[in-house]
N, C-alpha and C positions, 0 to 999 in steps of 0.2 A: 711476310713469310709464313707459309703453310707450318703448322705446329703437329709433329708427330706424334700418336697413339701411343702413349704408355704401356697398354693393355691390353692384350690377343687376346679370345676366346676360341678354344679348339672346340671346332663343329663335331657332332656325333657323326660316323661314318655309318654308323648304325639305323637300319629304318626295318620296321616291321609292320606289318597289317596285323587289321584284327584278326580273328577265327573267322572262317568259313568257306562261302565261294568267293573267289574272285576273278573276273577275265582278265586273260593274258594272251601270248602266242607265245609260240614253239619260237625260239630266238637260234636255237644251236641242238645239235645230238651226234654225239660221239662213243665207241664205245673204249669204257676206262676203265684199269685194274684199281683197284680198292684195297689198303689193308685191311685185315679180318681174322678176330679171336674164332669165328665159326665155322671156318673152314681150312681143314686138313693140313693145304697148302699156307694156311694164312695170308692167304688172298681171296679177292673176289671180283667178279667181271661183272662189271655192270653197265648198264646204257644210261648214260651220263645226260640228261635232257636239260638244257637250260632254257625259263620261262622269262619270257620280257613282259613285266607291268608297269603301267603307267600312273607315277604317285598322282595324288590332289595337285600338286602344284606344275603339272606336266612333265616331270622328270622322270626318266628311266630305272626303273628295279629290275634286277635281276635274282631270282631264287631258283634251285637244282634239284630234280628227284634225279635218281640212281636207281633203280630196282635193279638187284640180279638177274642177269641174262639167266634163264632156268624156263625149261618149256613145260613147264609142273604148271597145271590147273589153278593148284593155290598160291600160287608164286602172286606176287605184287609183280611183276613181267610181262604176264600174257594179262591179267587184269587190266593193266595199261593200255595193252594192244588194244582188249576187247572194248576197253572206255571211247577209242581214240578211232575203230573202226579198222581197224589195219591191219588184224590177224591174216598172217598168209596160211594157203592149205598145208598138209603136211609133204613135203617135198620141196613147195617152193620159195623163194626169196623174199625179205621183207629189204629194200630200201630206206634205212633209217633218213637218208638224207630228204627222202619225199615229204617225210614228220614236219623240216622247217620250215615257217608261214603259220601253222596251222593255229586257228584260232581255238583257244581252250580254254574252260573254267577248271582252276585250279582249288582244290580244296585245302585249306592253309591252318596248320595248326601253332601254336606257339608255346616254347617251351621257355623256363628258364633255369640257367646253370649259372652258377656265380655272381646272382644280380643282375644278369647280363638275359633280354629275352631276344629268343630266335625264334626266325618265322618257318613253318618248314613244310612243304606241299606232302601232302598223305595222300592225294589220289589226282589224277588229271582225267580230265573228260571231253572230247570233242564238243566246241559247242556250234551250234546249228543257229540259223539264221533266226530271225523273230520272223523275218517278213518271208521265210519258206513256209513255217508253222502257220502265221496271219492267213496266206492264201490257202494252205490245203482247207482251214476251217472254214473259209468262206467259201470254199467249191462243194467242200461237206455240207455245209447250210444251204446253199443255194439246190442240190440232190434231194434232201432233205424236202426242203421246200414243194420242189416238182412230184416228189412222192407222196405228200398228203395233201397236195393241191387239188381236193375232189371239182371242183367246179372244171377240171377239164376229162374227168369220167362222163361217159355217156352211157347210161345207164334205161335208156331205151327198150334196148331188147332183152333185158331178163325179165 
């Protein structure tokens, strides 16, 4: 007869990364009202982005930036557009839903409140292939090349 466990241990629910960059994808984005001491209404509307990272051990993390919807310059909003490549002109539509898939390096800071640390994205960035950047430098090299290649000047007629 199997002899029952005495003794549970309750797993941490809790997982955070270090500081800095980390790759992720756009998992979800929706836009979602906010409480808020800094605004009038005491609310605030924000584009709710949820990032899916994949811990060491192949499991799924999820963390959320929020910027206020605000088309202000300095808003943390349009910075995000401008990070992510997405900015619409002025007149036309930005599809938030087009955001999910997108591969991003997330910038990740941690704080702690109560002994308890969180992890929390302070900026998102599109990130771009290695092997799109790989080939422009090798087409750049190889231009390069053909331009100070003198053995194919002919220099004859001067």
């Amino acid at each position: 007869m199997q002899k029952l466990q005495s003794k549970l241990v309750r797993p941490s629910n809790k997982y955070f990364f270090d500081d800095g960059a980390k790759n992720g994808k756009i998992f979800s984005v929706d836009v979602k009202e906010f409480d808020s001491y800094y605004h009038d209404s005491g609310k605030r509307v924000a584009l709710n982005t949820k990032v899916e990272f994949i811990k060491p051990n192949g499991e799924f993390f999820y963390l959320y930036y929020a910027p206020t919807i605000t088309w202000s310059e300095k808003g943390k909003f349009l910075k995000m557009l401008h990070d992510l490549d997405v900015v619409p002109a002025e007149g036309e539509e930005l599809d938030i839903n087009a955001l999910v898939g997108m591969n991003v390096t997330a910038t990740i800071e941690n704080v702690e409140r109560d002994n308890v640390v969180y992890s929390n994205i302070v900026r998102i960035q599109k990130r771009g292939t290695s092997t799109q950047a790989k080939a422009q430098k090798e087409e750049d090299s190889e231009m390069m090349k053909q331009l100070f290649d003198v053995d194919d000047i002919d220099f004859g007629d001067m």
